[in-house]
N, C-alpha and C positions, 0 to 999 in steps of 0.2 A: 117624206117631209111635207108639211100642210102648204099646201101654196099660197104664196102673200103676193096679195095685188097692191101695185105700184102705179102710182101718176108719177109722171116726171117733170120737173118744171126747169123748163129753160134747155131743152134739147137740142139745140141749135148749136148750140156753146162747144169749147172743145173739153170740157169735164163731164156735161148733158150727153154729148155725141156717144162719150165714152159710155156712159152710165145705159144709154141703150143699147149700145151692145151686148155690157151686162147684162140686161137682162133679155137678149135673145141667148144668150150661151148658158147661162144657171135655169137648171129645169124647175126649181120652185117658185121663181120669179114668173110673173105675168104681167106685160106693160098692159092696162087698161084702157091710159089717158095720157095725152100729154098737154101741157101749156103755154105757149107760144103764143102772144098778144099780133104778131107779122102773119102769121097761116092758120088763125080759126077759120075751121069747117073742112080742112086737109086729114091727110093722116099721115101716118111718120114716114110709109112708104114713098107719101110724094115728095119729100124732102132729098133733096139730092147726097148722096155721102153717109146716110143712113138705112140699118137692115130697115127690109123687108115687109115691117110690120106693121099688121092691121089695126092700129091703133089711134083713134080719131084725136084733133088737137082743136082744143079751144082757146080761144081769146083770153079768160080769163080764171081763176082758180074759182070763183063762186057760180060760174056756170059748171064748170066741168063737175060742182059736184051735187050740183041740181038733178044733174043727168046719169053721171056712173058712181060706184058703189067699190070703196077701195080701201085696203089696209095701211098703206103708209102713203105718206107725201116724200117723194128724195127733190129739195131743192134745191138747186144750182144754177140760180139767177143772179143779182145783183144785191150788195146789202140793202138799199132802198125797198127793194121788189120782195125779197127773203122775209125780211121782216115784216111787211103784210100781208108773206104767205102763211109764218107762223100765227098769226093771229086766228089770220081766216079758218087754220086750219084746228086749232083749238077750239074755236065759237061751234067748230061740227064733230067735234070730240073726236076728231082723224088722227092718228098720229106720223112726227111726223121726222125727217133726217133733214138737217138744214147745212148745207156744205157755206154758205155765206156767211160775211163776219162784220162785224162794225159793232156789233150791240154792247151797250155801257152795263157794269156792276149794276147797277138798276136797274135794267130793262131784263137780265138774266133773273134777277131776284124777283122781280113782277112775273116772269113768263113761268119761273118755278111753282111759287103759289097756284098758281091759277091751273096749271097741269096737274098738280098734287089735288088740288080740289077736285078737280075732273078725274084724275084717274085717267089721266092720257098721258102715252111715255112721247116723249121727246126728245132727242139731241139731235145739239149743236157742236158741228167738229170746225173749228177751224182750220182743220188741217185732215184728209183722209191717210196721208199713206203711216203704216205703220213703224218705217224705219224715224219716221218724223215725229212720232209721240214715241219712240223708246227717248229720242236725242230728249225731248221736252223733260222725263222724265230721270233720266243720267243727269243731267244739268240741273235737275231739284236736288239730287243727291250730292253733286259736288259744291253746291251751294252752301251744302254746312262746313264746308274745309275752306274754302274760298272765299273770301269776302269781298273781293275784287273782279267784277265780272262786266263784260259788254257782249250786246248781241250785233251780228252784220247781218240783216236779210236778204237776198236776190232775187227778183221776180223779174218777168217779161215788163217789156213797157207799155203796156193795154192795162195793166192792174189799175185798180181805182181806187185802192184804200192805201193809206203808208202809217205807218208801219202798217206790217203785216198782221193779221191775226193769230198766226201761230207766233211771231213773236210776242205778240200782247199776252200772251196765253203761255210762253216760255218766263216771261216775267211776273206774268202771274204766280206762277210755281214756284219760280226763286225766291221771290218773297218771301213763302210759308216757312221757307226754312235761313232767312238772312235779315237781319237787322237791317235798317236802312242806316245807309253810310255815303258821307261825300268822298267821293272819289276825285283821282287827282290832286293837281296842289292847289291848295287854298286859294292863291290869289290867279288861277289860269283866268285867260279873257280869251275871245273869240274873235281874231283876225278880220273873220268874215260869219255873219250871222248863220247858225247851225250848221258848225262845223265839227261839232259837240253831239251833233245828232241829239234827237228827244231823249228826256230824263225822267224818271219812274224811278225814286229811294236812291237816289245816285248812281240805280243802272242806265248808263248810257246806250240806246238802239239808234241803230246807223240803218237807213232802208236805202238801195240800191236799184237802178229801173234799165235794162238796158234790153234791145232786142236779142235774142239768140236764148235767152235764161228762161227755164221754165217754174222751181220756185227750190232755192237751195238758203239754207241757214248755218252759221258759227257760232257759238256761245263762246267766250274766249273770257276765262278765268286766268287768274294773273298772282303769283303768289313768290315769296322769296325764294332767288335762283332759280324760276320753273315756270310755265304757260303749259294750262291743259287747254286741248282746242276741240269740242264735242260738234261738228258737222253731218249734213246731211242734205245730201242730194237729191232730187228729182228730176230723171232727165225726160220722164215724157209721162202724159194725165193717163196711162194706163196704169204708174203707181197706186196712184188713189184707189182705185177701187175694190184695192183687198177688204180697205178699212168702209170704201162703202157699203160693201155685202157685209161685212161684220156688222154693220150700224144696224142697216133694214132688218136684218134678222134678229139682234138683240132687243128694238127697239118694241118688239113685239109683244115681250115678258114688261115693259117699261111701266110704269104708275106716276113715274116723276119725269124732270127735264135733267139732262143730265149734258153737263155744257164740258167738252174737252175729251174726245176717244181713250185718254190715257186713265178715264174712272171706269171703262168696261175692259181695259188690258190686262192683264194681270202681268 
């Protein structure tokens, strides 16, 4: 297999940390580069808690690509930093995997055109591991039986975004296949302000932040006499990264932007 070279951005992180390991253990993988704004002019060896390898780190994503020459971008920084990584990385026709989330219906619709023009593949997953886009994808499907549904998210409490993106991206999907409906009764009020958690078509998501949690979801459909409950765990960021070597490597064949792992799963 053709070996694809990889900048890493944000390897510091414990998703980054992980994603270099991947790519000391897959032999077609090649780390290049990395991006770390704290250790420009190091390299990944000097970083404590990471393999081995000779691969220089700059400050910033438009230096680093002044200077090396690389097939994808895998980002796994912050949504602020992600999102001027995808820019950057389109203005240099790089392709590229953006593990970060926050970006509005708009800014995916902007970033699609502009990739389709270019003829650079793109995704954005917010969510790598794969038992986590089948749940996204079971929960589209029982969305047509069920019209009553709420999501619980769990994350660590370092998380920065609430709701989560894979639940944004789980209600995304319900939608496709469910009418918007108020749920509950008519006249509920709220005791104490968002206790109701945020609302999207009268799905209610409930986001959760506690330490010890590393990133688990419930979909919990609600129906006469019965509750299906479609869950899913992650107990450590070594999950993710089945779905990040599927990314890098799919990414490759890509022409367009392609937002959610569950449109490259079959």
């Amino acid at each position: 297999m053709k070996t694809i070279r990889v900048i890493i951005a944000g390897p510091r992180g414990r998703m980054g940390q992980e994603a270099v390991r991947l790519m000391e253990r897959t032999s077609h993988f090649q780390l290049v580069a990395a991006v770390d704004y704290k250790h420009g002019g190091k390299r990944i060896a000097d970083l404590e808690g990471l393999p081995a390898l000779d691969a220089p780190i700059y400050e910033s994503l438009e230096e680093c690509l002044q200077k090396e020459q690389a097939d994808v971008l895998l980002d796994l920084t912050t949504p602020e930093i992600g999102k001027q990584h995808i820019h950057t990385a389109l203005q240099h026709d790089l392709r590229s995997v953006i593990g970060t989330t926050g970006f509005t219906e708009e800014e995916i619709q902007q970033l699609t055109r502009t990739a389709e023009e270019k003829k650079v593949g793109t995704i954005i997953a917010p969510n790598f591991a794969i038992g986590a886009i089948l749940m996204m994808k079971f929960a589209q499907t029982a969305a047509k039986y069920f019209q009553d549904v709420e999501v619980i998210e769990l994350h660590h409490d370092q998380k920065l975004d609430a709701p989560s993106g894979t639940a944004l991206k789980t209600v995304d999907l319900i939608r496709t296949a469910r009418e918007p409906k108020q749920q509950g009764h008519p006249n509920e009020t709220e005791q104490l302000q968002g206790a109701r958690g945020a609302e999207v078509d009268g799905i209610h998501i409930h986001s959760v932040r506690l330490p010890g949690l590393i990133a688990h979801q419930e979909v919990l459909f609600g129906g006469d006499g019965q509750m299906l409950t479609i869950r899913h765990d992650s107990f450590n960021r070594a999950s993710f990264m089945s779905g990040v070597k599927m990314s890098i490597e799919t990414v490759m064949n890509l022409e367009t932007l392609v937002y959610g792992l569950e449109n490259i799963v079959d």
